[in-house]
C-alpha atoms as one frame of an Amber mdcrd trajectory, in Angstrom:
protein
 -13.716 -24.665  82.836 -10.636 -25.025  81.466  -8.575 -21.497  80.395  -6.856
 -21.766  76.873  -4.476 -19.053  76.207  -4.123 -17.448  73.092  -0.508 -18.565
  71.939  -1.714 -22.263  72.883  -4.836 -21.991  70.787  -2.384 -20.539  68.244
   0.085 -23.269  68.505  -2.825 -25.859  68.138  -4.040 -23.903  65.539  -0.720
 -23.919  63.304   0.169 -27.480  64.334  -3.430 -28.309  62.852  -2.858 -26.285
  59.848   0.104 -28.429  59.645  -1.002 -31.711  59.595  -3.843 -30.814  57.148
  -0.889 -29.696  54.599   0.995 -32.486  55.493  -1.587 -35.032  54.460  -2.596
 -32.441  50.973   1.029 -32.929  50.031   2.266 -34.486  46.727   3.393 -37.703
  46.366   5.673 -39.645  44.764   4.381 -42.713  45.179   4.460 -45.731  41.822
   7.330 -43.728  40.272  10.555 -45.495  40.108  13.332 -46.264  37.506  12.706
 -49.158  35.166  16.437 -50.233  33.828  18.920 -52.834  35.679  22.784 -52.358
  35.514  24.331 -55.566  33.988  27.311 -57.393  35.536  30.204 -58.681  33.697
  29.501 -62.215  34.288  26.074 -62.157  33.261  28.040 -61.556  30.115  30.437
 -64.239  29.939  33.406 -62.372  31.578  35.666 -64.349  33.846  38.588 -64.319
  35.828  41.443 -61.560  35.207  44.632 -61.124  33.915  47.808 -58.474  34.148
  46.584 -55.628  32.954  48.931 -53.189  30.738  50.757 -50.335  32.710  50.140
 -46.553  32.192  52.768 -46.163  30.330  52.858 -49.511  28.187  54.228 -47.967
  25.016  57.569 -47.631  26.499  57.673 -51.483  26.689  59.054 -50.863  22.644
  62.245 -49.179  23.907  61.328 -46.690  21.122  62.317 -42.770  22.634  61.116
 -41.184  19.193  57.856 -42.853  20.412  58.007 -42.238  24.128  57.949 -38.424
  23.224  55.216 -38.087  20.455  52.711 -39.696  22.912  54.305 -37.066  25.769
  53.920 -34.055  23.463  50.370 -35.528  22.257  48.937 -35.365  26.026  50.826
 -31.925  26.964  49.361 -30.302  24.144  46.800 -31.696  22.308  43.254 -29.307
  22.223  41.503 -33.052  22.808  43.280 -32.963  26.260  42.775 -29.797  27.304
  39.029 -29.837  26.275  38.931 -32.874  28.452  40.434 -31.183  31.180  38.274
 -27.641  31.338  35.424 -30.118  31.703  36.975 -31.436  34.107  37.429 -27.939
  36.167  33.868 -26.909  35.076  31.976 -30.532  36.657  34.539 -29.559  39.660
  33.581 -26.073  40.163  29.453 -27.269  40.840  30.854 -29.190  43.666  31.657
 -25.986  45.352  28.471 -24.279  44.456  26.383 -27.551  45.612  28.410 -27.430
  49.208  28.105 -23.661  49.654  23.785 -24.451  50.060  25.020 -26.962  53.183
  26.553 -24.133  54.860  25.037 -20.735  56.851  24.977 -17.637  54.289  26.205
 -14.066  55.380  25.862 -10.759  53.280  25.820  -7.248  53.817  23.591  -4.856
  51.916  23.715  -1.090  52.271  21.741   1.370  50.562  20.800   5.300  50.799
  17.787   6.818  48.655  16.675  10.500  48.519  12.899  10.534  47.972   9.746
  12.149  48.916   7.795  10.740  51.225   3.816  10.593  50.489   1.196  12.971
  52.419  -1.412  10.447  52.210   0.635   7.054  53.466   2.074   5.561  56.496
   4.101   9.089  57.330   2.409  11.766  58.885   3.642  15.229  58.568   6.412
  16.969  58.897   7.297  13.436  57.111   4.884  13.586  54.900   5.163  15.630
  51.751   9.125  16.173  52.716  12.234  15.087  50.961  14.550  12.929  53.368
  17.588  10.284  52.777  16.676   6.768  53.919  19.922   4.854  54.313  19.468
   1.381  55.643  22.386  -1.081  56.556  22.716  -4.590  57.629  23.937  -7.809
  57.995  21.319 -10.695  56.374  22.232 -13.763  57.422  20.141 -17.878  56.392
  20.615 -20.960  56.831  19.104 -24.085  55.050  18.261 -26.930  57.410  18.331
 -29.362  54.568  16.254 -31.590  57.099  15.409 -33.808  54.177  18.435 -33.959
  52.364  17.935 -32.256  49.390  20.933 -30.546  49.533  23.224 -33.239  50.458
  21.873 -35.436  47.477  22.706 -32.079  44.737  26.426 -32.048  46.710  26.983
 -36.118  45.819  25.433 -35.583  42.270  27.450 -32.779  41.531  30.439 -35.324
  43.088  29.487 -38.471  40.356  29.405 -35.895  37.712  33.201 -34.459  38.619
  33.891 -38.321  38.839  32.398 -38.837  35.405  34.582 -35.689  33.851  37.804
 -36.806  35.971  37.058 -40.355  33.937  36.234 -38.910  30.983  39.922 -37.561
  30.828  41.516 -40.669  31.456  39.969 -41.932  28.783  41.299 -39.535  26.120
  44.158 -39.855  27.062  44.290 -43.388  27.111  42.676 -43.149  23.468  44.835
 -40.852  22.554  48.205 -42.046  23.614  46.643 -45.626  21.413  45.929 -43.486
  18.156  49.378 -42.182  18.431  51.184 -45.215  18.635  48.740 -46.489  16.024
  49.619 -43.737  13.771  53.577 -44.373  14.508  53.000 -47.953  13.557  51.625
 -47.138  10.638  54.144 -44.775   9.712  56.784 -47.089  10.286  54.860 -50.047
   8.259  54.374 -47.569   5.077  58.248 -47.127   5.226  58.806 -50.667   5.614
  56.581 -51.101   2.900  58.653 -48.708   0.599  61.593 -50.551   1.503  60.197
 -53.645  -0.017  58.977 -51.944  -3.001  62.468 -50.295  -3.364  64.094 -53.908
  -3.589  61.425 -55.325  -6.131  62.592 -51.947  -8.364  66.244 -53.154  -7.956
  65.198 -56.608  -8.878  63.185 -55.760 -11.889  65.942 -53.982 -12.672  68.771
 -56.214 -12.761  66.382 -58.635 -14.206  65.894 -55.602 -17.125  69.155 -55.374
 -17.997  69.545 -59.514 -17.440  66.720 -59.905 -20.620  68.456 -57.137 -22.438
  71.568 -59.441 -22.350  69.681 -62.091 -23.258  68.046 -60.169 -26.702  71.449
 -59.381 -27.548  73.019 -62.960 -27.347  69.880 -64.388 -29.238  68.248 -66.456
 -26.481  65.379 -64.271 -25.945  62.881 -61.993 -27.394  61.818 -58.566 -27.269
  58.521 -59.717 -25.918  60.439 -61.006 -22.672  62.535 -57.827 -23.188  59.272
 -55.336 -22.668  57.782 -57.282 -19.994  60.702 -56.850 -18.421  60.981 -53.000
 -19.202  57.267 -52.361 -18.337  57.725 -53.732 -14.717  60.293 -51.108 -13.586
  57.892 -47.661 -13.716  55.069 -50.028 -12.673  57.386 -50.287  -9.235  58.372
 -46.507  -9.246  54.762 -45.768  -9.865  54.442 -47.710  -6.460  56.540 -46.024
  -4.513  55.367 -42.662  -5.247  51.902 -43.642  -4.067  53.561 -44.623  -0.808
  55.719 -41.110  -0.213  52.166 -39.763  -0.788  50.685 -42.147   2.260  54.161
 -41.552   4.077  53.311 -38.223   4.143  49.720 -38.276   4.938  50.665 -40.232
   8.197  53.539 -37.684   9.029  50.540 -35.050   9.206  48.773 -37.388  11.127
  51.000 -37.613  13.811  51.878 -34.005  13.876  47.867 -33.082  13.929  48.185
 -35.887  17.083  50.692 -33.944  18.294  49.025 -30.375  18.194  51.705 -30.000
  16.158  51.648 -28.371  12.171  51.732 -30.613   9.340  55.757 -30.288   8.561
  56.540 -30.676  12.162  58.013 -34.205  11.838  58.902 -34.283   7.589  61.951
 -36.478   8.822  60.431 -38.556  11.303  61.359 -42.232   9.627  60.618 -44.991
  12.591  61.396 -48.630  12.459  59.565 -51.307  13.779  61.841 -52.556  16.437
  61.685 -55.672  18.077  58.106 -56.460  19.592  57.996 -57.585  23.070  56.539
 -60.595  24.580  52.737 -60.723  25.300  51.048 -62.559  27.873  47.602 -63.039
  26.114  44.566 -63.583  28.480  42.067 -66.687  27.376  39.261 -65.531  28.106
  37.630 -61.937  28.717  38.349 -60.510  32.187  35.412 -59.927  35.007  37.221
 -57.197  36.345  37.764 -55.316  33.640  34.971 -52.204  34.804  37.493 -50.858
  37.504  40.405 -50.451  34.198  38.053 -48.622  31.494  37.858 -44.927  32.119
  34.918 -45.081  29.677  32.942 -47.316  31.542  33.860 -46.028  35.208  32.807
 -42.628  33.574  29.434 -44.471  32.781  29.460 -45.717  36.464  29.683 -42.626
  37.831  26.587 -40.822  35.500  24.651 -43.640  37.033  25.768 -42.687  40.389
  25.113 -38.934  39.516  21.996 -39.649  38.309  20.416 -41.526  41.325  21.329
 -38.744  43.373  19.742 -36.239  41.142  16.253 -38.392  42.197  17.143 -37.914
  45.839  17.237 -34.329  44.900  13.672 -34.855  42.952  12.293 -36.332  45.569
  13.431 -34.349  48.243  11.295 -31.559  46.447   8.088 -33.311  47.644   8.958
 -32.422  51.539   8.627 -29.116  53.111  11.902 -26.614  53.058  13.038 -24.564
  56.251  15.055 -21.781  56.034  16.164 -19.940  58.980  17.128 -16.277  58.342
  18.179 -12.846  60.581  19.608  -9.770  60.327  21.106  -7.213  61.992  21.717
  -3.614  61.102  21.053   0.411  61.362  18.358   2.006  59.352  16.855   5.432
  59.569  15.702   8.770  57.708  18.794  11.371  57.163  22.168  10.928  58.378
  22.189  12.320  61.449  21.257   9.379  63.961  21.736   6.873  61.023  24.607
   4.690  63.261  22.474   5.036  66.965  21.009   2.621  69.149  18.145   3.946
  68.538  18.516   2.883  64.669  19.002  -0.537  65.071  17.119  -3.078  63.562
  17.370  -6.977  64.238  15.251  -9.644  63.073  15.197 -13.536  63.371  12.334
 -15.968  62.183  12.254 -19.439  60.069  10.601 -19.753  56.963   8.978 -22.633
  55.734   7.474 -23.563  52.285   5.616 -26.840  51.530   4.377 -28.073  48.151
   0.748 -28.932  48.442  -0.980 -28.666  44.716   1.375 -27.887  42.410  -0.170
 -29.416  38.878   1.929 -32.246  38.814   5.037 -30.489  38.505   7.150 -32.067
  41.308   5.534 -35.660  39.847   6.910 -34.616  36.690  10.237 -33.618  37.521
  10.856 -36.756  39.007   9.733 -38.528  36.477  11.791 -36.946  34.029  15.269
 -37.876  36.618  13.857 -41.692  36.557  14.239 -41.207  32.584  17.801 -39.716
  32.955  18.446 -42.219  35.513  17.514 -45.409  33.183  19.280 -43.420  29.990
  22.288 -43.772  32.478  21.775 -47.166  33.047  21.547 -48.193  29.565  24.110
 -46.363  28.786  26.498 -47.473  31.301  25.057 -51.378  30.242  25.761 -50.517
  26.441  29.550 -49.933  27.033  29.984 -52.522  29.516  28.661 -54.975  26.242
  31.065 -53.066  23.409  33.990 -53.114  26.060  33.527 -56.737  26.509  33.195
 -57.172  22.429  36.450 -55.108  22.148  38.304 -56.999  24.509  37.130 -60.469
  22.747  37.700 -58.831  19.347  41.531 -58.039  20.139  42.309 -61.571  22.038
  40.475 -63.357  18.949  42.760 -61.111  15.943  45.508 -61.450  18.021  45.427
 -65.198  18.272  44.684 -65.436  14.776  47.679 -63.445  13.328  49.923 -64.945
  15.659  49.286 -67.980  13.776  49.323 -66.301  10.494  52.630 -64.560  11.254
  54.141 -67.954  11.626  52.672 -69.749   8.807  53.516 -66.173   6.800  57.224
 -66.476   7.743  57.456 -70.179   5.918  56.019 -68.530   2.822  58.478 -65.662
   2.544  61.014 -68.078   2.934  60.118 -70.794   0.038  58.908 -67.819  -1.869
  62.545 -66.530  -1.638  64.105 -69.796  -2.241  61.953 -70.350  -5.165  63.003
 -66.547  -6.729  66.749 -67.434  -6.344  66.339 -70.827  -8.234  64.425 -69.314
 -10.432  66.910 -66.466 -11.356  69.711 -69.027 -11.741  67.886 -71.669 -14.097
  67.113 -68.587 -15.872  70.931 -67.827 -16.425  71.539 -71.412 -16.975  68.908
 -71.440 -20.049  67.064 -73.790 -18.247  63.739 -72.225 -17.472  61.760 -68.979
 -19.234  61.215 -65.420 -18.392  57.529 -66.529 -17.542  59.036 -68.852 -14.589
  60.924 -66.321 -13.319  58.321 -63.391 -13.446  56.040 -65.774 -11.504  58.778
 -66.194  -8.895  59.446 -62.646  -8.477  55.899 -61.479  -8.422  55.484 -64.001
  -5.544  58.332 -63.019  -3.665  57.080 -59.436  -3.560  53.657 -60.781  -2.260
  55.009 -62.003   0.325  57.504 -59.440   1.306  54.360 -57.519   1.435  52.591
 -59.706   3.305  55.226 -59.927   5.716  55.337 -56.011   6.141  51.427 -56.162
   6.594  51.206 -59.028   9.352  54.089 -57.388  11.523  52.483 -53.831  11.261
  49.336 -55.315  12.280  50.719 -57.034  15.189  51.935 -53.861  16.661  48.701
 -52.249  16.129  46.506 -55.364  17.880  49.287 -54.529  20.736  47.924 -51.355
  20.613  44.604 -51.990  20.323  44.895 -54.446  23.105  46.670 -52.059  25.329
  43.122 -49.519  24.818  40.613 -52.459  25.096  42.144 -53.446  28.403  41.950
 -49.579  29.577  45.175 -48.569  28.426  46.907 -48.914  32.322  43.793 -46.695
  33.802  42.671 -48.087  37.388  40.189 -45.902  39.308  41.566 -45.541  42.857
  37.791 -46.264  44.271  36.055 -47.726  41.503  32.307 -46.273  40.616  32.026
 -50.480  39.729  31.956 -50.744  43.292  29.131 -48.834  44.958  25.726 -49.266
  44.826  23.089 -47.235  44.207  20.764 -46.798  46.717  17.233 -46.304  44.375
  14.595 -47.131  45.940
């Protein structure tokens, strides 16, 4: 007859007990994410192109500009938001690592109490007052055999990543709404500029009519049309010192700066340099958007948070010990004969829980897919932006051109004009219509060069504004089963 011990039957026993639980645990099985990320060339993108440096608004040679977008990233409350989210998605990397590695802590503690007479202490124990002082040094360790821990450690990773994105891309919008705003500045003065010639013109023309009243060759009607022109023009430039100043407040509010801090700030808009346009929309453009690497990286983030859901579904083994003195009174608290040491693994497996670890999970497939769409959502408006800018761009390139042949007949035609006016030849009316086309067109010229500098602008931020992640989130793949 065979002779089973006792710890064997107990070993078969547990190892039984085991398997049983094994096969009662939850499962995970038919849940999965539904959404697919979407590629740039599934969208039409193509080839690539030189992509704008970092810096790309010193390419003006403009200093005044060079140091509002400096002092706009040092302290603007947008960037320093961006960056204590930053720290903050950092700091949960070291809290996720600290549950890879072995825990130590030492606990110490003295009570006075009295002891029952009709518990575990027999007299003189009993029914006395004595000091228990215990002291030791608890140490555990998570095995993480199933990764669990390792998966919260990556997520918390992708979500740093994100933040560290997230950043870039304020700044990058941020240095663009600058320049933006200094370009629109600078167009509002140039605009004032033109409206301050028209005044001079209408004025000279004023007092050109009143000549002509008092010789006898013209009217007083031509003589108030005249006079009614000039504080229609003044009226004109007030409204612009009003939108002068409104953009001088801009920029200051860009800045972090108060409203007054740049009254005097009067910028020009120097020479523009040369573009080299792309044709078509760029494939690799995910790698140079901070806003859609960011949206990479949630994806990332979020496939590791299922890991972690699914990691729930597995048994958890902890080993723990201690080591320490503990006894009643101080006198042989510290002895040999206190000590007390302990060592054992603990293990806790999820067998019926109500469909809470099914839920959970399903839940992170949710957050998971919102990810996805997310990240497939920007991916489709970058691509839109991009195409946007190259199309405008195009466009007013050829408008500029076209523009720049109007302004000049329109000039031509003011300056004839004018002179067959002297000459008797033509009427007020001819030369009215003259001038109010020149000033159309000055204004139109003002417009179409301002908003060339701001589609350089704009193009700059739809091309990612000089970011490039050093190990793109474009490039890995998530590994969802």
């Amino acid at each position: 007859m065979m002779n089973l011990s006792i710890p064997f039957l107990l070993r078969q026993s547990f190892g039984a007990l085991l398997i049983a639980a094994l096969a009662g645990c939850a499962s995970f099985s038919g849940l999965k994410p539904q959404s697919k990320l979407t590629t740039p060339e599934a969208l039409g993108a193509a080839g690539s192109i030189t992509y704008p440096a970092d810096d790309w608004w010193t390419a003006y040679n403009d200093p005044k500009l060079n140091e509002l977008i400096a002092a706009a990233v040092a302290g603007s409350p947008t960037m320093r938001t961006a960056q204590a989210r930053l720290e903050r998605a950092q700091s949960t990397i070291d809290v996720s690592r600290s549950a890879l590695s072995p825990q130590l802590a030492a606990d110490a503690s003295s009570s006075r109490q009295r002891f029952s007479e009709n518990f575990i202490y027999p007299p003189p124990f009993g029914g006395s007052w004595y000091t228990q002082n215990d002291a030791r040094l608890n140490g555990s360790w998570e095995l993480d055999l199933f990764g669990r821990n390792r998966a919260a450690l990556d997520a918390s990773i992708g979500t740093a990543h994100a933040a560290e994105a997230d950043r870039e891309a304020a700044r990058v919008l941020l240095a663009a709404r600058v320049a933006s705003a200094y370009f629109n500045l600078a167009q509002t003065l140039e605009q004032r500029k033109v409206a301050e010639a028209t005044l001079q013109d209408r004025m000279a023309l004023e007092k050109l009519v009143a000549q002509r009243v008092g010789a006898g060759l013209d009217t007083n009607v031509e003589l108030r049309q005249a006079q009614g022109n000039v504080p229609q023009t003044r009226q004109e430039i007030a409204t612009l010192d009003e939108q002068i100043g409104i953009a001088r407040h801009a920029l200051a509010a860009l800045a972090g700066a108060g409203p007054q801090a740049y009254d005097a700030l009067t910028p020009g808009i120097t020479e523009r340099p040369a573009l080299q346009l792309p044709a078509t929309v760029p494939a690799d453009l995910l790698g140079r958007r901070a806003d859609i690497v960011a949206a990479r990286w949630r994806v990332e983030a979020a496939s590791r948070d299922i890991a972690v859901a699914k990691a729930e579904f597995y048994p958890d083994i902890n080993l723990s010990a201690f080591i320490g003195f503990q006894s009643l009174g101080f006198t042989n608290w510290l002895s040999s004969a206190s000590r007390v040491i302990g060592i054992g693994p603990a293990v806790h497996l999820p067998i019926f829980e109500g469909g809470k670890l099914r839920g959970n999970l399903r839940g992170k497939d949710a957050d998971y897919d919102i990810a996805v769409e997310d990240y497939n959502a920007k991916l489709i408006d970058a691509l839109r932006d991009v195409a946007d800018q190259l199309t405008s761009t195009h466009s007013v390139e050829t408008q500029w051109r076209e523009q720049q042949d109007a302004l000049a007949a329109a000039q031509s035609a003011y300056d004839l004009a004018q002179q067959r006016y002297r000459a008797g030849l033509s009427t007020y009316l001819t030369v009215l219509t003259a001038e109010l086309n020149l000033e159309q067109q000055r204004k139109g010229a003002v417009g179409l060069k301002a908003r060339r500098y701001a589609l350089d602008v704009e193009l700059a931020r739809a091309l990612g504004g000089g970011f490039h992640a050093d190990a793109p989130a474009a490039q890995k793949t998530s590994s969802i089963k």
